[in-house]
N, C-alpha and C positions, 0 to 999 in steps of 0.2 A: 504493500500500500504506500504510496507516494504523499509525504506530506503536501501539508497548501502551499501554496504558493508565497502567502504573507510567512509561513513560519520556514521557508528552507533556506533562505539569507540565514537562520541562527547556526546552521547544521556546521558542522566541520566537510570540509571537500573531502570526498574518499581518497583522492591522490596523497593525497597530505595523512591521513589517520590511519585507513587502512582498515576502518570500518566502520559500522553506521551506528548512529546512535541510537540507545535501547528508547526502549516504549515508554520508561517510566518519564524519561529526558524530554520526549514528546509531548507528553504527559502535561508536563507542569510550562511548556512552551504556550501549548494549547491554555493555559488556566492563564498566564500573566499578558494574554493579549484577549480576553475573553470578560467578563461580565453578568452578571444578573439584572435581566430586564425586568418591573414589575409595572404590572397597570392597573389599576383601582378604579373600578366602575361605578358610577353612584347615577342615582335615579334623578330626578328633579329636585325633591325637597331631602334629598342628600341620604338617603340610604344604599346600602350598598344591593347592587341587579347584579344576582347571580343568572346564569348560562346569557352571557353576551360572549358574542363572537370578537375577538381580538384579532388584527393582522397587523403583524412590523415589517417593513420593506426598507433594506439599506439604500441608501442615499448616494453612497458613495462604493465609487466599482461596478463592474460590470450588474446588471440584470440576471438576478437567479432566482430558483423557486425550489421547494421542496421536492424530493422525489416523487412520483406517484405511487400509489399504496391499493391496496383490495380492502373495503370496506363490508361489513354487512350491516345490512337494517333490515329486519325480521316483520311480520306481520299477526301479532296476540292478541287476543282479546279484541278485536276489529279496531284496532292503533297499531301504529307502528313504530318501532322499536329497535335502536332512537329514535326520535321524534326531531332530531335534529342530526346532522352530519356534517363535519367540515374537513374536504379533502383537497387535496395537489390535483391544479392539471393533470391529466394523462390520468387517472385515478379512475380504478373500479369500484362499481358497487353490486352485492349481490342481494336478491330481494326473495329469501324464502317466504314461504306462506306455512307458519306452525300453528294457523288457527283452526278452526272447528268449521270453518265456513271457506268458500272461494273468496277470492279478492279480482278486481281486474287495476291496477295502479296504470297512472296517467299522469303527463306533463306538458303544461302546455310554455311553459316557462320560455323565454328566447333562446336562455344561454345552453337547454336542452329540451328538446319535444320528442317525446314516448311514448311509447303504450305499452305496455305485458297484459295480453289477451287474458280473460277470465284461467283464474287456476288456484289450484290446493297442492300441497304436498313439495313433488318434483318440482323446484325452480327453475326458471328460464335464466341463459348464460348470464355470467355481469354484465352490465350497463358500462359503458364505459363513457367518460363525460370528458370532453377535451376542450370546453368552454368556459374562463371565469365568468361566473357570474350567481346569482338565485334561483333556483331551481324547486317551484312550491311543485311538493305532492300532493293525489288525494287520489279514490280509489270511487269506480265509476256505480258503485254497488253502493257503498256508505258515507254518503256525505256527513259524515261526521270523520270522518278520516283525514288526517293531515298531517303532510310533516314538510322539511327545509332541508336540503341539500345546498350550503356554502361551499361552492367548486373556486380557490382562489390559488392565483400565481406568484402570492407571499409565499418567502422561504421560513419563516415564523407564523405560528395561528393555533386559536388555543378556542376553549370557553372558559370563562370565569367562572370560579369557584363561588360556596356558597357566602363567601365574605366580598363576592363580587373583585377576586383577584385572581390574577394569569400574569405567570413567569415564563422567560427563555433564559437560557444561556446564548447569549448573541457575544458577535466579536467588536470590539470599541469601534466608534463609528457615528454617523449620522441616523437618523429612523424617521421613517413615517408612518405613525403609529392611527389605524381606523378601525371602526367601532360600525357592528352591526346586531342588531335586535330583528325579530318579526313584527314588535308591536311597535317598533319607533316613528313619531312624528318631525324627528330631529332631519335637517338633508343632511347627506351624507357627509356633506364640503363643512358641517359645522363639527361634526366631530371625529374630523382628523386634527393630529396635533406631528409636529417635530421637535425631536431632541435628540441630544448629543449622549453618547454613553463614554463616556472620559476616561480617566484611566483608574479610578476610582473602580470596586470591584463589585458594586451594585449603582442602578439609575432606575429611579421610580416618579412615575406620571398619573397624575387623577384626572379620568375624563368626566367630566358630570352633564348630562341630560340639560336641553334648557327647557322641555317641554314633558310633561308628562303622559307617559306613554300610554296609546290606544287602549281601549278598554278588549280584553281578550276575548279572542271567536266563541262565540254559542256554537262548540259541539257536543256538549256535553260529558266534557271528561278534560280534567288537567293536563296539561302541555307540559315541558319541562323549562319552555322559555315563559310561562307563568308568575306573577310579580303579587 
């Protein structure tokens, strides 16, 4: 494995040493150019909103993103399961059905438009999503069925904890740090923010709400982005 490119200026030349430096040397290269990113979520009149979506993009250096990854969201008790997802471009999703009943799931979304024909049991291949963007589910049988699929080409991206906070380990640098809800009335452009992560070995940002958010869908059952 080839270290980054920021840390192999530390390395010793092979000509010169006459061999590579151990893992642990790597190790601690990676920690003293590296950082704890935190974000702190708060609602309008200042509580903390837990499962918001977090994305950090560096600023500075080329444009990259996280791998892509194989997801699954399950269909129980006629919900689906998570009710939320946030994946890397190029990223699969697989959509079992473990309920008692058919499902037929549907999207009409831009960033991806689907269907999986009526079914039970035997799932149809992953879904593979090559578009950032929002992607609402709902299933053509139970409209009370709903779920979010967050497809983004950050290389950082979390949900907030139930203290309405999300960590990375990111490398010192610039960020543009954006914040997404299902129920937000906020646009998008007001809640991004940038900061600097220095060389200080933690940088933390509170993004807060200027409006309070929508009141949540009548389908008769809790979400997990619920306030």
């Amino acid at each position: 494995m080839r270290p980054p490119a920021r840390l192999r200026q530390h390395l010793p030349p092979r000509g010169r040493t006459g061999a590579l430096v151990t893992w642990l040397t790597l190790l601690k290269l990676c920690a003293a150019h590296s950082a704890t990113l935190v974000i702190h979520v708060q609602t309008a009149d200042g509580h903390a909103l837990a499962g918001a979506v977090v994305t950090a993009r560096p600023l500075d250096g080329p444009a990259r993103h996280a791998p892509p990854q194989h997801a699954v969201m399950d269909q129980v008790n006629r919900a689906f399961e998570p009710d939320l997802l946030v994946i890397a471009v190029g990223s699969t999703i697989q959509f079992p059905n473990s309920d008692s009943v058919s499902h037929q799931i549907y999207s009409f979304s831009p960033a991806h438009r689907f269907q999986l024909p009526l079914y039970r049991g035997e799932p149809y291949p992953p879904v593979l999503f090559e578009q950032a963007g929002v992607v609402t589910l709902g299933c053509n049988i139970h409209d009370e069925m709903l779920a979010y699929v967050l497809v983004t080409d950050a290389p950082y991206f979390g949900r907030t904890d139930a203290d309405g906070a999300w960590s990375a380990e990111v490398a010192h640098g610039r960020y543009r740090v954006a914040l997404w809800h299902p129920r937000l009335r906020d646009a998008g452009s007001d809640l991004e923010r940038e900061l600097t992560v220095n060389e200080s070995d933690r940088a933390e940002l509170t993004l807060r709400l200027q409006k309070p958010l929508q009141p949540a869908p009548l389908t008769g059952r809790p979400h997990s982005w619920d306030y």
